[in-house]
Short mmCIF file of the C-alpha atoms (twelve columns), coordinates in Angstrom:
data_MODEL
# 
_entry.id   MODEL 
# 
loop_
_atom_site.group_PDB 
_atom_site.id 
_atom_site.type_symbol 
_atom_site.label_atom_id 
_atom_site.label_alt_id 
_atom_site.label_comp_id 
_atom_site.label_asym_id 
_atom_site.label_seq_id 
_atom_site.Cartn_x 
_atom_site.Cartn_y 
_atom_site.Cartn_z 
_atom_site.pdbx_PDB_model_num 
ATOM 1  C CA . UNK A 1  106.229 104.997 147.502 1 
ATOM 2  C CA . UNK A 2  103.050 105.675 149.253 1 
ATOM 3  C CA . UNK A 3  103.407 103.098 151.782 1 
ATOM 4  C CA . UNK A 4  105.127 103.202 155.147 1 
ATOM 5  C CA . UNK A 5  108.112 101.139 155.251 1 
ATOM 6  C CA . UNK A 6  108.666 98.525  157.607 1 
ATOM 7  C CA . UNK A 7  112.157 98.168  158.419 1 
ATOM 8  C CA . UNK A 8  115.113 95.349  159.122 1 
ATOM 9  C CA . UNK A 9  117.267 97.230  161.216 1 
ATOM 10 C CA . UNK A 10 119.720 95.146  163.233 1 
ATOM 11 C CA . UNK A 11 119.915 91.431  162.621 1 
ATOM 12 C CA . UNK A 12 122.780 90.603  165.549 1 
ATOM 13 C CA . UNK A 13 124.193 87.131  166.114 1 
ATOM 14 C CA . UNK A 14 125.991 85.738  168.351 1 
ATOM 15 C CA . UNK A 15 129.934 85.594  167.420 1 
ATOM 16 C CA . UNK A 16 129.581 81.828  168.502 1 
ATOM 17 C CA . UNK A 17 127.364 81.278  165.531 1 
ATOM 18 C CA . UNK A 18 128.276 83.475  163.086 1 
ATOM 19 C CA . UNK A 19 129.328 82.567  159.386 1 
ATOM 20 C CA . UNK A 20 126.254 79.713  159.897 1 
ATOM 21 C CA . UNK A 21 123.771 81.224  158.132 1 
ATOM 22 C CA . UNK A 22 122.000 82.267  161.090 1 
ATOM 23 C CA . UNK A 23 121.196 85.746  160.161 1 
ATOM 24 C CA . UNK A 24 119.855 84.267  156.790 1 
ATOM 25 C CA . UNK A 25 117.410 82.416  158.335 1 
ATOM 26 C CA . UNK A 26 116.443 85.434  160.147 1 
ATOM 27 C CA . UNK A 27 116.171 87.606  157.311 1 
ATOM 28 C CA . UNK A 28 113.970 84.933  155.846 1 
ATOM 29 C CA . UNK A 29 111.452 84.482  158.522 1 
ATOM 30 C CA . UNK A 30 111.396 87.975  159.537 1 
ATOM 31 C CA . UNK A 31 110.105 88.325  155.560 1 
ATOM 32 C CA . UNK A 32 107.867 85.246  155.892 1 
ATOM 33 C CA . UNK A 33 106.541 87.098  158.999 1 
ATOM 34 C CA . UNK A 34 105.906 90.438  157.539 1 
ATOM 35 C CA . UNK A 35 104.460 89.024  154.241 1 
ATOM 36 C CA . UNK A 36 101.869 86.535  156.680 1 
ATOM 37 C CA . UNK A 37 100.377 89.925  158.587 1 
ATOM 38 C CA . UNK A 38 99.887  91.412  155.517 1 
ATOM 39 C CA . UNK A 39 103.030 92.243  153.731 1 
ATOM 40 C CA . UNK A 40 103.936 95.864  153.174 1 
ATOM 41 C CA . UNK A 41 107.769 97.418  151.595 1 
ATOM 42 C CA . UNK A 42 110.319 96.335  153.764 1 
ATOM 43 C CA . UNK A 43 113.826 98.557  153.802 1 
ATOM 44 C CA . UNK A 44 116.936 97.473  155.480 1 
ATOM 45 C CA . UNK A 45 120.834 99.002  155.069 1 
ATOM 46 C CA . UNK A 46 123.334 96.375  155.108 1 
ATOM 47 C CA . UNK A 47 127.034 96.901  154.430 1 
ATOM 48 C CA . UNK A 48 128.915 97.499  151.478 1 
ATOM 49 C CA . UNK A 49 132.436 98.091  152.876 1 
ATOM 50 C CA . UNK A 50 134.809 95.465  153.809 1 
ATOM 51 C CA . UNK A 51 135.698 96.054  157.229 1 
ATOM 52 C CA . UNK A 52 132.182 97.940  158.486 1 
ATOM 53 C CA . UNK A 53 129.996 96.685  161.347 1 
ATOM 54 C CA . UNK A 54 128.460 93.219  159.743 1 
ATOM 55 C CA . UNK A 55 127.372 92.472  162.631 1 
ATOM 56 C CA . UNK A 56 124.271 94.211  163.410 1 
ATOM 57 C CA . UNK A 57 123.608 94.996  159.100 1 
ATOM 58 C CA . UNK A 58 124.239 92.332  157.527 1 
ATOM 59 C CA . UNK A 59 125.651 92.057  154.065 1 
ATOM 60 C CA . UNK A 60 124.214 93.420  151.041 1 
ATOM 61 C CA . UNK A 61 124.717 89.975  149.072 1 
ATOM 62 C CA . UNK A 62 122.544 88.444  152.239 1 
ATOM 63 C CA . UNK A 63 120.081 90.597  151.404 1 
ATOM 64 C CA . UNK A 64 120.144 90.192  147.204 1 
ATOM 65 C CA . UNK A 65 119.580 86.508  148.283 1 
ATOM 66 C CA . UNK A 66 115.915 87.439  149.487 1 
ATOM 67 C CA . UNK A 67 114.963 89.723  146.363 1 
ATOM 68 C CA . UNK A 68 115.844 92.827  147.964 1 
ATOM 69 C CA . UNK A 69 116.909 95.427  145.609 1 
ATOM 70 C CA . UNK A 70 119.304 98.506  146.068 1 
ATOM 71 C CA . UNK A 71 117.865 101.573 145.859 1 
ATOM 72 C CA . UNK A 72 120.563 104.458 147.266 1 
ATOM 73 C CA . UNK A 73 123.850 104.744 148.935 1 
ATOM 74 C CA . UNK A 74 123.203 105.125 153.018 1 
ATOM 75 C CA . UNK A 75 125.519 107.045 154.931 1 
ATOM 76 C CA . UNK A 76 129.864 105.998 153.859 1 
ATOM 77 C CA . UNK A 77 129.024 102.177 154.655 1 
ATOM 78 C CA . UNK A 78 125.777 101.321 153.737 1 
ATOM 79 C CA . UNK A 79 122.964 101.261 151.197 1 
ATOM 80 C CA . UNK A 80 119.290 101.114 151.099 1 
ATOM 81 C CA . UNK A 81 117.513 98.516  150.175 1 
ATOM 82 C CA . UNK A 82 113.789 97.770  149.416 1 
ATOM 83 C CA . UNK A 83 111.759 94.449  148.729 1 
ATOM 84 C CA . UNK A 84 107.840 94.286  149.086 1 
ATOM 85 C CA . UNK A 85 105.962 91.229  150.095 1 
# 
């Protein structure tokens, strides 16, 4: 791509809060962030297996949500995704 690639690695919520849409409004203002200091292509590598670590990923459907595109299959569990902003 050219560009470095700014990553969303671990988006981790509390299991007191889960299923809230906290991680969603993470996602979203860790993008609002990135695209306010100059945006840039951001990758992350949430789950696509029922049953994987959620947790710390988040869900590829999550991530579809914010215009993030897949791009390869990531390790058994995962897959890349890209978005720029």
């Amino acid at each position: 791509m050219g560009e470095e690639a700014l990553e969303v690695t671990c988006l981790s919520v509390d299991r007191a809060h889960r299923k809230r849409g906290v991680a969603k409004v993470a996602l979203s203002a860790a993008l609002k962030s990135i695209e306010s200091q100059g945006g840039g292509v951001v990758e992350a590598f949430p789950v696509t297996r029922r049953g994987a670590l959620v947790a710390w990923f988040g869900t590829r459907s999550m991530f579809e949500e914010h215009g993030c595109r897949a791009v390869a299959p990531y390790r058994k569990s995962n897959v890349l995704m890209r978005k720029k902003v």
